[in-house]
C-alpha positions in Angstrom: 69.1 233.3 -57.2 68.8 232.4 -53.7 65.9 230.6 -52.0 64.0 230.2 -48.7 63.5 227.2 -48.1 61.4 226.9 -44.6 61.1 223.6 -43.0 57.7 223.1 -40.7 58.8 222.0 -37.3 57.1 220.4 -34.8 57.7 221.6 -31.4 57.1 218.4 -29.5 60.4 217.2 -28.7 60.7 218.3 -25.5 59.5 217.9 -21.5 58.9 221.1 -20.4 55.7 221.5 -21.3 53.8 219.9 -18.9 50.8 219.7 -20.4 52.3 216.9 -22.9 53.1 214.5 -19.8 49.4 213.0 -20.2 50.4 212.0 -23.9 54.4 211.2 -23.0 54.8 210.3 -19.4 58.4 209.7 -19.8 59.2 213.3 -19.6 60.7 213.7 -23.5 57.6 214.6 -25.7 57.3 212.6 -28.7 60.9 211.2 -28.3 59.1 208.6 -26.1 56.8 207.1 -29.3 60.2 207.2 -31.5 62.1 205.6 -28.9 59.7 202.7 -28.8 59.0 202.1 -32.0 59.4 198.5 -33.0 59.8 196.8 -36.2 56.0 196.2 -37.3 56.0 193.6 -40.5 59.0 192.9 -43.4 60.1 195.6 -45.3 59.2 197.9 -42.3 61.9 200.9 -41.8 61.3 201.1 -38.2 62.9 201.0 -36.1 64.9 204.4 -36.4 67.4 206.3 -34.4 68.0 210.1 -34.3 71.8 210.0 -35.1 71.9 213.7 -32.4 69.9 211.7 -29.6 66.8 212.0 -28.0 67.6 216.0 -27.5 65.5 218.1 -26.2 64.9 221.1 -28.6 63.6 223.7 -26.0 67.3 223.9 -25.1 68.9 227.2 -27.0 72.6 224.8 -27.1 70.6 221.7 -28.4 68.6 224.6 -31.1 72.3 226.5 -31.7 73.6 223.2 -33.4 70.4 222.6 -35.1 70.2 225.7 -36.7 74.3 225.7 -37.6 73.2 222.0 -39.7 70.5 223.4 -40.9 71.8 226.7 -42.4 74.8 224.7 -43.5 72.5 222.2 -45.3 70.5 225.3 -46.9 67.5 225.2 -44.7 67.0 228.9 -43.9 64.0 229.3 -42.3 61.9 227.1 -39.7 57.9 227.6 -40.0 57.0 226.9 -36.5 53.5 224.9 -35.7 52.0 226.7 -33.3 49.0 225.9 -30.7 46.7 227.6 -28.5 44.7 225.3 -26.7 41.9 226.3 -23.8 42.8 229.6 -24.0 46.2 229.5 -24.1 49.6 229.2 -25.7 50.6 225.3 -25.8 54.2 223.8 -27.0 55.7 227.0 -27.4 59.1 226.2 -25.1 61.0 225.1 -28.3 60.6 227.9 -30.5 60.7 230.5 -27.4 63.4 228.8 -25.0 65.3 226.9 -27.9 65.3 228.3 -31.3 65.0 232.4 -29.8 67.2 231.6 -26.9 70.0 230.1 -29.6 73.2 232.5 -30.0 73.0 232.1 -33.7 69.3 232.3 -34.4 70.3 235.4 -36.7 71.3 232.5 -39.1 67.4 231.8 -39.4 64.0 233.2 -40.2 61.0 231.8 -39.1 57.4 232.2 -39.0 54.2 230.7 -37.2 51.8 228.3 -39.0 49.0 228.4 -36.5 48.0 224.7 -36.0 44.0 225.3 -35.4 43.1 221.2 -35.5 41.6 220.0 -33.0 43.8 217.8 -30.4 42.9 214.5 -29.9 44.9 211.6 -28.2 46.4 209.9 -31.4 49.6 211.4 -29.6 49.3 208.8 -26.9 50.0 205.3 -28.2 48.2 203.6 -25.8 44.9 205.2 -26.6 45.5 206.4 -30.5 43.0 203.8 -31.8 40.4 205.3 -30.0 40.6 209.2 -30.9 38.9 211.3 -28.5 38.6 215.5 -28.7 41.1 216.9 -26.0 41.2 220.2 -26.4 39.0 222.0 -29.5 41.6 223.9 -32.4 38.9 226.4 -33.5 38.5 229.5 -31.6 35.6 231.9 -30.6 36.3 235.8 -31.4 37.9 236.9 -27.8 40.4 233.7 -28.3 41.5 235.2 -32.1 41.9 238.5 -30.6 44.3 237.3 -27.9 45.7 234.9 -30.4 46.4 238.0 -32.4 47.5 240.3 -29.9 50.4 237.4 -29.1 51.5 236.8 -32.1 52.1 240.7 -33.2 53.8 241.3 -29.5 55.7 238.3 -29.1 57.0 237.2 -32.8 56.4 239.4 -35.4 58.7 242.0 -33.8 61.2 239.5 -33.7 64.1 240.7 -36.1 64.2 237.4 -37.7 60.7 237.0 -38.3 60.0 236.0 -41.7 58.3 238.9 -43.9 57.5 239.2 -47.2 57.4 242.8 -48.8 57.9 243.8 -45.0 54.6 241.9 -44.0 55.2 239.3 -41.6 53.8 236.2 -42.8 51.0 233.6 -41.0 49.9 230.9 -41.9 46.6 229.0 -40.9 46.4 225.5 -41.1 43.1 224.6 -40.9 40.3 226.6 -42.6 37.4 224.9 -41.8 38.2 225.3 -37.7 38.5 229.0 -37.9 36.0 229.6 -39.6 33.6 227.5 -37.3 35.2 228.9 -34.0 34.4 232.7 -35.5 31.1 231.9 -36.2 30.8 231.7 -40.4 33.1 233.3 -43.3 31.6 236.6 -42.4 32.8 236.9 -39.5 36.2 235.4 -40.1 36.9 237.6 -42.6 36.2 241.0 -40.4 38.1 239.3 -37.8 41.3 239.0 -40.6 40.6 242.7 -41.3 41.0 243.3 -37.6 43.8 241.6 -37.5 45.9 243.1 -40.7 44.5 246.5 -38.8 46.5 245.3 -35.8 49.2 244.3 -37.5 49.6 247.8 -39.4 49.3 249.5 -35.8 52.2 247.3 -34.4 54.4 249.5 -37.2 54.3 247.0 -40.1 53.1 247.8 -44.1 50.8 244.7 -43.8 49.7 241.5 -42.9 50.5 238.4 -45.7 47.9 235.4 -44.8 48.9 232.2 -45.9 46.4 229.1 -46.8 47.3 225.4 -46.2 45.8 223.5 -49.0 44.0 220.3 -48.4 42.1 218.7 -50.8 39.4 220.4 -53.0 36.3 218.9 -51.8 33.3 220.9 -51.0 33.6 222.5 -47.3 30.7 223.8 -45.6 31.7 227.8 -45.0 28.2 228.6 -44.1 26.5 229.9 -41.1 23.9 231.4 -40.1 25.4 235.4 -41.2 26.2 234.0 -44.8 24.9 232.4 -47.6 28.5 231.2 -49.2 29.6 227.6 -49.8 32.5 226.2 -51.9 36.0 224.6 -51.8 39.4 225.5 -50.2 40.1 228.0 -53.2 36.8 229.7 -52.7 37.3 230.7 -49.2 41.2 231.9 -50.2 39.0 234.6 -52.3 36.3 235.1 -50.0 38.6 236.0 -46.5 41.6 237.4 -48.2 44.6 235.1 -47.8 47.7 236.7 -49.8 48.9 233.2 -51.0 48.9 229.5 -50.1 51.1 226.1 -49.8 50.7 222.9 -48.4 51.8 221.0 -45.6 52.0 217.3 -46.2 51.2 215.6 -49.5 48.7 213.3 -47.8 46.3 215.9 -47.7 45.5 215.7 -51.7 46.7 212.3 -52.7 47.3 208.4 -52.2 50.7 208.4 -50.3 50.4 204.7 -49.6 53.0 203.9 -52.6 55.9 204.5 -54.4 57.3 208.0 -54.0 58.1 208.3 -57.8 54.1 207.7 -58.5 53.2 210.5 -55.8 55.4 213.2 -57.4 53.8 212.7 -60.8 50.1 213.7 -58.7 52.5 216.8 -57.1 53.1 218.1 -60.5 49.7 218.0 -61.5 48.3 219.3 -58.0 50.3 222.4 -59.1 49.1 222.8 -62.4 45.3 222.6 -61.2 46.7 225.2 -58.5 47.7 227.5 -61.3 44.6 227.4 -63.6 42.0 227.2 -60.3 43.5 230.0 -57.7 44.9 233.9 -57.7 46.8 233.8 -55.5 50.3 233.0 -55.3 51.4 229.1 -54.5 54.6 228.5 -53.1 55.7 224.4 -53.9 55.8 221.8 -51.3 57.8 219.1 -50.7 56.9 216.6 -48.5 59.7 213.3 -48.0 57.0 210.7 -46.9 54.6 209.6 -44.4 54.0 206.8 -42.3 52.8 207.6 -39.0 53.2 203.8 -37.3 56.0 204.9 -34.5 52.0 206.2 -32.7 50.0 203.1 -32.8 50.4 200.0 -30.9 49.3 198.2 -34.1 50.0 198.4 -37.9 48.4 201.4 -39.9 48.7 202.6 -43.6 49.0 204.7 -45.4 53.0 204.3 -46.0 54.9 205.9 -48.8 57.8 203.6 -49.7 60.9 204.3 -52.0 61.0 208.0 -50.4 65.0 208.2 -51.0 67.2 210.7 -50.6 68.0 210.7 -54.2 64.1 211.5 -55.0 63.4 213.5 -52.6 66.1 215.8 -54.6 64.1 215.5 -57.4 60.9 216.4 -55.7 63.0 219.7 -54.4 64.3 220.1 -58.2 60.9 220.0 -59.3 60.1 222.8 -56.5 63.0 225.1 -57.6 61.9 224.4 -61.3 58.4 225.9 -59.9 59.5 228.9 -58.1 61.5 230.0 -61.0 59.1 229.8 -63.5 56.4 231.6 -61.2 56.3 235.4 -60.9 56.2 234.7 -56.7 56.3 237.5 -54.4 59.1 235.9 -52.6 61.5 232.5 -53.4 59.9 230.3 -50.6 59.8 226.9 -50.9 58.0 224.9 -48.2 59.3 221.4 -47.2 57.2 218.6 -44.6 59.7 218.9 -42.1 62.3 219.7 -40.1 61.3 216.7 -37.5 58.0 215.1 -37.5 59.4 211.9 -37.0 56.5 210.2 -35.8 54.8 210.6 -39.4 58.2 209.7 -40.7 58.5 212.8 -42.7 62.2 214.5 -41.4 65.3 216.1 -42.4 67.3 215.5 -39.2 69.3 212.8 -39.5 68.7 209.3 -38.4 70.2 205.9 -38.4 68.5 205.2 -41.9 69.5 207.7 -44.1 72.4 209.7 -42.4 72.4 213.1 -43.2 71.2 212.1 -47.0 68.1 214.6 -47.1 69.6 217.4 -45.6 72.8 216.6 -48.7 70.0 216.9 -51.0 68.5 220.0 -50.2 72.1 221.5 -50.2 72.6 219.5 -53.9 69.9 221.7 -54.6 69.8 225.3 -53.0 73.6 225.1 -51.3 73.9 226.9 -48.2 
């Protein structure tokens, strides 16, 4: 059986969006907080080098290599984060001047997980103790429609887009923000109609919504066209989605420990996933997090004995998953392809070497 496993990437890691130079003035994205990381207290892992460089991955000869290591290593598909911020497309120049503009993208799927949070400056080092609202994630009705309108034009007619059961797949990262942006679950849910309508227009069977998971605390959905309230696997029900992951293990447990201890909560984060939703889950893997390389001064949480050798077992307890599941395709998601900055990567560094990416090839081969 072969798998798709997708790797979230984080499209920072580059210069050419201007927009980032009030967050990196150095003219490299998020390279410049990796650069200048410094050893913070004993035991710390940081300092860390990228073993490629400081590359910039809006380049389609910088993204050709990438994707050639990463489909060698088993990595088959990228899920892009993607922004729109005041009314407009932001980061886009790695996945549409790198990774589209790569000779061998064919080698690749990849699909959008639209990051809806709201950006605040805990991307600028100098100021990320003090987070402040830069632009606002969620998005009134004329935003989702243009959001919409891109997204069908621009990617899902891309012929490596990744579909499942011909339906190109998006994914919404957080819940809470589009729903307050459209106005209540009412309205977000006709304006997910709209856009599955949209989508069938554009020549495609369907639309397949995915959910991030966070954790299953009560969320205010209400406003003042509805009535409902509940948790993340109510509003799965209540606007449709077709099936759900998650990104990043620190959304539903204590990371700040030993890896081993965090994948016996992942295990039972599934099972409660099984007996609480209907709709399809497709495993996560996340390899750690520790997001010093952005502060000036020490932070926690940090996940500590997140080896190469358990991160395979976190990906055999994926595969393990997906096999055992009637899925509606063999995806697999995995916290990432480069968020270095939250110390969560498969590219290789001066740590590890290329150890995660031999693991996930251990695993699914290439």
């Amino acid at each position: 059986m072969s798998y798709d496993v997708a790797a979230y990437v984080w499209p920072a890691y580059t210069g050419d969006e201007t927009r980032t130079l009030q967050f990196w003035e150095e003219g490299i994205g998020e390279w410049q907080s990796v650069k200048n990381a410094v050893k913070k207290y004993e035991g710390d892992t940081w300092p860390r080098k990228p073993l490629w460089g400081y590359v910039n991955e809006a380049d389609p000869y910088v993204m050709e290599a990438e994707i050639a290591a990463a489909a060698d290593h088993g990595v088959n598909t990228f899920i892009y984060d993607w922004y729109w911020y005041d009314r407009r497309p932001f980061l886009e120049q790695c996945l549409n001047s790198g990774f589209l503009g790569a000779a061998n993208r064919g080698r690749m799927k990849f699909y959008l997980m639209w990051a809806n949070h709201d950006a605040v400056n805990v991307w600028d080092r100098r100021l990320s103790d003090r987070p402040t609202v830069i632009w606002e994630g969620s998005a009134p009705r004329m935003e989702f429609d243009r959001v919409c309108r891109r997204v069908i034009e621009k990617y899902f007619t891309q012929d490596n887009y990744y579909k499942i059961n011909g339906c190109p797949v998006f994914m919404i990262y957080d819940v809470n923000n589009l729903i307050r942006g459209l106005g209540g679950v009412d309205a977000a849910r006709a304006a997910l109609d709209d856009f599955r309508a949209l989508t069938v227009k554009a020549g495609f069977p369907g639309l397949h919504l995915q959910l991030t998971i966070w954790r299953e605390n009560s969320v205010n959905i209400s406003k003042v066209d509805s009535t409902h309230t509940g948790s993340t696997k109510d509003i799965a029900k209540l606007l449709g989605f077709d099936s759900a992951s998650h990104y990043q293990f620190v959304h539903f447990t204590d990371v700040n420990r030993d890896y081993a201890a965090i994948l016996c909560d992942v295990a039972r984060e599934w099972q409660r996933i099984d007996s609480e939703y209907t709709i399809p889950y497709f495993p996560h893997v996340s390899i750690g997090w520790d997001n010093n390389p952005r502060f000036v001064r020490r932070v926690s949480p940090v996940t500590t004995g997140n080896t190469p050798e358990l991160f395979e077992k976190a990906l055999r307890m994926a595969k393990d998953y997906a096999d055992t599941h009637s899925l509606p395709a063999p995806l697999i998601t995995v916290n990432s392809w480069n968020e270095w900055t939250e110390t969560s990567y498969l590219e290789p560094d001066t740590l590890n070497g290329y150890g995660y990416l031999e693991a996930v090839k251990r695993v699914f081969g290439a």
